[in-house]
DRENPA-3360 file (N, C-alpha, C; in nm, 2 decimals, always signed):
BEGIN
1 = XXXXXXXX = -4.37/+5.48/+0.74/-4.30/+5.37/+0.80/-4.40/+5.27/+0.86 ~ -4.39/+5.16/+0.85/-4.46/+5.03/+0.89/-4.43/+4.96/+1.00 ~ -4.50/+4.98/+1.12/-4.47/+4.89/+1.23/-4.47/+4.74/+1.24 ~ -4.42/+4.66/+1.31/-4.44/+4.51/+1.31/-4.41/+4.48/+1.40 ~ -4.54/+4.46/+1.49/-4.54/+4.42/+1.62/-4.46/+4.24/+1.61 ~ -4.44/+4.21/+1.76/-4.38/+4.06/+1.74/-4.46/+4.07/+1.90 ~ -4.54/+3.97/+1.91/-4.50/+3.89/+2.05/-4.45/+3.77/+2.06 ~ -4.40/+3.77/+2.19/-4.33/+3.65/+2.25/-4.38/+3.49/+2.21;
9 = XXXXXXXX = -4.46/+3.48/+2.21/-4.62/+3.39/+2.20/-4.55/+3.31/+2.06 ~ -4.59/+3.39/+1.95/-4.58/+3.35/+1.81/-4.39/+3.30/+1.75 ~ -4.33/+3.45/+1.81/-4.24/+3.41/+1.79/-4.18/+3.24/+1.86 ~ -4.19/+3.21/+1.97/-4.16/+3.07/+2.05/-4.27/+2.95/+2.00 ~ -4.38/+3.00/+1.95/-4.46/+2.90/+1.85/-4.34/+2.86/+1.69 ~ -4.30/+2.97/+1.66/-4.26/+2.95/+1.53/-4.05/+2.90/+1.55 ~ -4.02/+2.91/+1.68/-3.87/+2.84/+1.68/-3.94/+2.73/+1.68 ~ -4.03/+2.69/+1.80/-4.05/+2.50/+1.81/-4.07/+2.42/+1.69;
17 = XXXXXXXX = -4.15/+2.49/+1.61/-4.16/+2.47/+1.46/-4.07/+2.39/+1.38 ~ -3.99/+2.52/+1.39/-3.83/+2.48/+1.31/-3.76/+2.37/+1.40 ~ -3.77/+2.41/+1.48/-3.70/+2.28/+1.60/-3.70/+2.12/+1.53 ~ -3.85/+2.13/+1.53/-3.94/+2.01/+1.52/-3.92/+1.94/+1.38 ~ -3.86/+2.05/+1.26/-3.85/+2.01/+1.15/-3.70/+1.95/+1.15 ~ -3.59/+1.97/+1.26/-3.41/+1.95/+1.22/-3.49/+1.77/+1.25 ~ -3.34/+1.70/+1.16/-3.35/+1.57/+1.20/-3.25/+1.52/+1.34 ~ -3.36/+1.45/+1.41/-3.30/+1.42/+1.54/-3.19/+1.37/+1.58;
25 = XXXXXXXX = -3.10/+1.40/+1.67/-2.91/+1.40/+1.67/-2.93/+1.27/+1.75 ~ -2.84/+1.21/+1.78/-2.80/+1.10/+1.82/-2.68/+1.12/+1.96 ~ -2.66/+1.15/+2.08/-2.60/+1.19/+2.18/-2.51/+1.02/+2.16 ~ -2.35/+1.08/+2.19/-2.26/+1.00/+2.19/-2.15/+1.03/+2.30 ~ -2.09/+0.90/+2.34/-1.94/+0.92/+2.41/-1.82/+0.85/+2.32 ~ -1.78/+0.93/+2.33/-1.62/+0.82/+2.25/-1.50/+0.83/+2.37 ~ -1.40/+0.73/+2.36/-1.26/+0.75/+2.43/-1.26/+0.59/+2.39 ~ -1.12/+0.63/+2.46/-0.98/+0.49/+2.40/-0.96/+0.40/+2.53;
33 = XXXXXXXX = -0.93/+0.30/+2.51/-0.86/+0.26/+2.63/-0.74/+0.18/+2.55 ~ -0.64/+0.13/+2.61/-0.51/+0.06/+2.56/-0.52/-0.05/+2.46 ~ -0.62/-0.08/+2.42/-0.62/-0.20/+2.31/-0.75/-0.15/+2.20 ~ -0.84/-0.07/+2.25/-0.94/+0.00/+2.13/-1.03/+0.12/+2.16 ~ -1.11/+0.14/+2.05/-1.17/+0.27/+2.06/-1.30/+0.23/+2.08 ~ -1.36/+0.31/+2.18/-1.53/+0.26/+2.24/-1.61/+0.42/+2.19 ~ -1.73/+0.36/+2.19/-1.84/+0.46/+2.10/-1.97/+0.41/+2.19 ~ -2.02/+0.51/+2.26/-2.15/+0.47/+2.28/-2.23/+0.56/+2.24;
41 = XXXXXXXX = -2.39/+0.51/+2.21/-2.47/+0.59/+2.14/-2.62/+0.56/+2.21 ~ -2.71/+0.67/+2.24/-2.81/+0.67/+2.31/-2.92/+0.61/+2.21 ~ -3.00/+0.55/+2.18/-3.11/+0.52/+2.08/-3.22/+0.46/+2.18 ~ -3.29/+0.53/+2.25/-3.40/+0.40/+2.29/-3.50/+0.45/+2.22 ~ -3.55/+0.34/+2.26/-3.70/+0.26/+2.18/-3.64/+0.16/+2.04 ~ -3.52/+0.19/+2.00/-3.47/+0.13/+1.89/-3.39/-0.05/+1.92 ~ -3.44/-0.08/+1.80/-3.41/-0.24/+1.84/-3.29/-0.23/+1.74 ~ -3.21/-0.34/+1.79/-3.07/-0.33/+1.72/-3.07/-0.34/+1.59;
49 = XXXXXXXX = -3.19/-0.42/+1.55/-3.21/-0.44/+1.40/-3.24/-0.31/+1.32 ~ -3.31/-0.20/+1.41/-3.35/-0.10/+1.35/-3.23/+0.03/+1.32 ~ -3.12/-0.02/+1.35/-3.01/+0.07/+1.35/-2.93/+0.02/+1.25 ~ -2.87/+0.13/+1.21/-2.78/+0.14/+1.10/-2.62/+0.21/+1.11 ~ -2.51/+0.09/+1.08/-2.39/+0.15/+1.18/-2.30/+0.19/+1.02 ~ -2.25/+0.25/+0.99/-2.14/+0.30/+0.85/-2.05/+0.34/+0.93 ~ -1.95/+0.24/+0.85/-1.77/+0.33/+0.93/-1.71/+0.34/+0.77 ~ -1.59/+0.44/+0.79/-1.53/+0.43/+0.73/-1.37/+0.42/+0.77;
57 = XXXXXXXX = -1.25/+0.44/+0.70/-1.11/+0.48/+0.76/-1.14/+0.63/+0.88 ~ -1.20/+0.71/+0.86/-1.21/+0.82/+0.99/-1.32/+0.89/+1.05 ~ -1.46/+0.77/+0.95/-1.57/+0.83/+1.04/-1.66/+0.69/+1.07 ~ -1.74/+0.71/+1.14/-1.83/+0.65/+1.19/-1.97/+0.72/+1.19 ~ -2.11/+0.63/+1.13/-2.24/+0.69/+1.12/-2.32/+0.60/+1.16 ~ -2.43/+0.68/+1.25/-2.53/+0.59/+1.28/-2.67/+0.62/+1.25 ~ -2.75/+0.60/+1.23/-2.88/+0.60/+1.16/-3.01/+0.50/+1.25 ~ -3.12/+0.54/+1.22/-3.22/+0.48/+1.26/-3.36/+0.59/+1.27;
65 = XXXXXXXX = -3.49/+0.51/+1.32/-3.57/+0.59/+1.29/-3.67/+0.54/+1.39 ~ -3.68/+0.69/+1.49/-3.82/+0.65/+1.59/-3.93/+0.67/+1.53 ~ -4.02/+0.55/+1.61/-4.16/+0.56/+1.48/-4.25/+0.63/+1.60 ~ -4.39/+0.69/+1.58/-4.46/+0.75/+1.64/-4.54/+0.64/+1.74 ~ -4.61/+0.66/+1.83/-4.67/+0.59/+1.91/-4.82/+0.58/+1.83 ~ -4.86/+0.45/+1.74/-4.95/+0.45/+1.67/-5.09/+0.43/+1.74 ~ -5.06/+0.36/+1.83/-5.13/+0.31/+1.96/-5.25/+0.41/+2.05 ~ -5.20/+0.53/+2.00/-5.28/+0.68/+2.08/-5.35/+0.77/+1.98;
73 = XXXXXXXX = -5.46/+0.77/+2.01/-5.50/+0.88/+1.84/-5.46/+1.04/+1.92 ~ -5.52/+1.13/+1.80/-5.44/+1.24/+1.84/-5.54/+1.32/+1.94 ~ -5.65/+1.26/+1.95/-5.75/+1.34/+2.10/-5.70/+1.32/+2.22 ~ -5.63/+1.20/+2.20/-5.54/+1.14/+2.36/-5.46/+1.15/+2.41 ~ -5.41/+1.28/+2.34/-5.29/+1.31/+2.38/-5.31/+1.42/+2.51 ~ -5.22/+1.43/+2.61/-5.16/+1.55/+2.69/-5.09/+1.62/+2.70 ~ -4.98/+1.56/+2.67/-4.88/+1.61/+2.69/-4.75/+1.50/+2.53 ~ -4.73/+1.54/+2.44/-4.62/+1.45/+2.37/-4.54/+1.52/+2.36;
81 = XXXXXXXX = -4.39/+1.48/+2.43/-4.24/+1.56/+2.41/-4.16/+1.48/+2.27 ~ -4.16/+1.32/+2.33/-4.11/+1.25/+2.26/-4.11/+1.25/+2.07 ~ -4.03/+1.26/+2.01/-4.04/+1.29/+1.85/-4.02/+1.20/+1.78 ~ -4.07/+1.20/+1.70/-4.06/+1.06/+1.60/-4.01/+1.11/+1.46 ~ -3.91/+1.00/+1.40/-3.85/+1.06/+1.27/-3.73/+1.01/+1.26 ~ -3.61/+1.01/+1.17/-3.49/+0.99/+1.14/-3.44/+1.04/+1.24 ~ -3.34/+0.98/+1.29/-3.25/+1.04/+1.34/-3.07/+0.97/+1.30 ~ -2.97/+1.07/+1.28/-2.83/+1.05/+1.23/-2.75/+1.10/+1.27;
89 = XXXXXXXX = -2.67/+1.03/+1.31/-2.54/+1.12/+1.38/-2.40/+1.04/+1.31 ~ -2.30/+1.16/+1.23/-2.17/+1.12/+1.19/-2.11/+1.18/+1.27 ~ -1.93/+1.11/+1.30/-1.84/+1.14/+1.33/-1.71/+1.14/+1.27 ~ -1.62/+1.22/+1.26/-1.48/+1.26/+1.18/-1.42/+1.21/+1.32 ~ -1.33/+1.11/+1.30/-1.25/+1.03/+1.45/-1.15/+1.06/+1.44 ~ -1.10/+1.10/+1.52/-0.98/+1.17/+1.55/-0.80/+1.03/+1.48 ~ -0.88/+0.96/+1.48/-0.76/+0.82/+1.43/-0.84/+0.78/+1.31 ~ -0.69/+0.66/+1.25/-0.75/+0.63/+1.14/-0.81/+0.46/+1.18;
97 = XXXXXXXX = -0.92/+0.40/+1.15/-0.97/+0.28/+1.21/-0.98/+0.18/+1.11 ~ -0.98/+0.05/+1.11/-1.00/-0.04/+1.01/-1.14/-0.10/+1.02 ~ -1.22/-0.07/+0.96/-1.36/-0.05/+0.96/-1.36/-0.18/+0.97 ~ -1.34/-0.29/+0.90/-1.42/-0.43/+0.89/-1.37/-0.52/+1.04 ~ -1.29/-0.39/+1.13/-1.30/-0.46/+1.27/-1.39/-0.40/+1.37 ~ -1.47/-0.31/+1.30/-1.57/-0.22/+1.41/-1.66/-0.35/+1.48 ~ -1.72/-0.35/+1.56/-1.78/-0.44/+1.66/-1.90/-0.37/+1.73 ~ -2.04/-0.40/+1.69/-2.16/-0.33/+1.82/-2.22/-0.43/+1.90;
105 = XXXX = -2.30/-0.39/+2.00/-2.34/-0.46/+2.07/-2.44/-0.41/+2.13 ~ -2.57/-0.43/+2.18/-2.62/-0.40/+2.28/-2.60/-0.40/+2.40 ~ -2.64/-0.29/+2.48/-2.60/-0.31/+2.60/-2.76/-0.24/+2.67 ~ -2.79/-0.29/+2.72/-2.91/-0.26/+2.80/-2.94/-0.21/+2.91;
% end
């Protein structure tokens, strides 16, 4: 019989791994008020141009892509949480919407 040790160490080296490879989700609020339906969506560092909005009759998609800080080589680093990469988030909307009235905006 063959043992196979595991420590804590390697195993939590190899989730962040995987972590690091999912593409980055996009945190949202939805709700209604009496005349329409509101969507907010978290993206900073992204400029409006760099976002991509897809609706359909009962979904809505958003798209864009944080870029890495090119500005720092990789000796200069301390500490980097922040991730760079696609990030997309769809939604199945609970109503049916007429897409060519969806409307975005920045809000700062």
């Amino acid at each position: 019989m063959t043992v196979a040790r595991l420590t804590a160490l390697s195993d939590f080296v190899s989730l962040r791994d995987a972590m690091e490879r999912l593409p980055l989700t996009v945190p949202v609020d939805l709700w209604e008020t009496p005349d329409a339906y509101h969507l907010r969506a978290d993206l900073p560092g992204l400029a409006p141009e760099e976002i991509e909005i897809n609706a359909t009759s009962d979904t809505i998609s958003i798209a864009g892509e944080m870029k890495a800080q090119a500005n720092i080589s990789d000796e200069g680093w301390l500490r980097q949480e922040r991730r760079a990469g696609k990030l997309q988030r769809s939604l199945t909307l609970p109503i049916q919407i007429e897409p060519i009235k969806i409307n975005a905006a920045d809000q700062k």
